[in-house]
C-alpha angles and dihedrals in degrees: 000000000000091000080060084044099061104033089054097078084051099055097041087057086045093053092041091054102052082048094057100048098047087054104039120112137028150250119229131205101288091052093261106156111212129180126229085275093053104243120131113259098165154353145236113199124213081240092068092256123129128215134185109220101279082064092249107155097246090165156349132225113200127172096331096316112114115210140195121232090274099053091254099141105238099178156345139243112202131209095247094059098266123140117209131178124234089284092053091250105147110241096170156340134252106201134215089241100058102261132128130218156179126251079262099056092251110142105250087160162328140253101231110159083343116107118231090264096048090047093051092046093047097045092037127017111025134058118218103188121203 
């Protein structure tokens, strides 16, 4: 038990802090992804294509299907404002009211200047490393 005690702090720091990278940062209005320093890690086109920031395609967003570089759907973002993954298993919201949460209704975002489909790919399919 104390062994569980002790190695708990450590995992929940663990856990926070992957957390924290994989959401900091932000996409402006143009669909420019920058990270929490600022710098530009990725793109969304106005096409529905997304970039990282060597402009490699990583990913495309098309009428609510989210795929990976290859064209293998990997989700789904719903009309109502529900994110699946390619199984159709939710993983998260996007309210009407601009928030964004966890399959468990918890806040991880908001939309800000990102369009529904910008916000779901950021905060849930693709990863923009700092």
């Amino acid at each position: 038990m104390k062994n569980i005690l002790l190695l708990f702090p450590f995992l929940t720091c663990f856990a926070a802090s992957g957390q924290n990278m994989a959401r900091s940062g932000s996409v402006s209005s143009d669909g420019t992804v920058t990270n929490s320093h600022y710098e530009t890690v990725g793109y969304f086109k106005k096409d529905g294509t997304v970039q990282d920031r060597h402009f490699n395609v990583i990913g495309h967003v098309d009428n609510g299907t989210v795929k990976d570089g290859h064209y293998s759907t990997i989700g789904y973002i719903k009309d109502d404002g529900t994110v699946q993954d390619g199984s159709h298993n939710v993983i998260g919201y996007i309210t009407n009211g601009g928030t964004v949460q966890s399959k468990s209704h918890s806040t991880i975002g908001s939309l800000g200047n990102m369009s529904r489909e910008a916000a779901a790919g950021f905060y849930f399919f693709f990863n923009f490393y700092e």
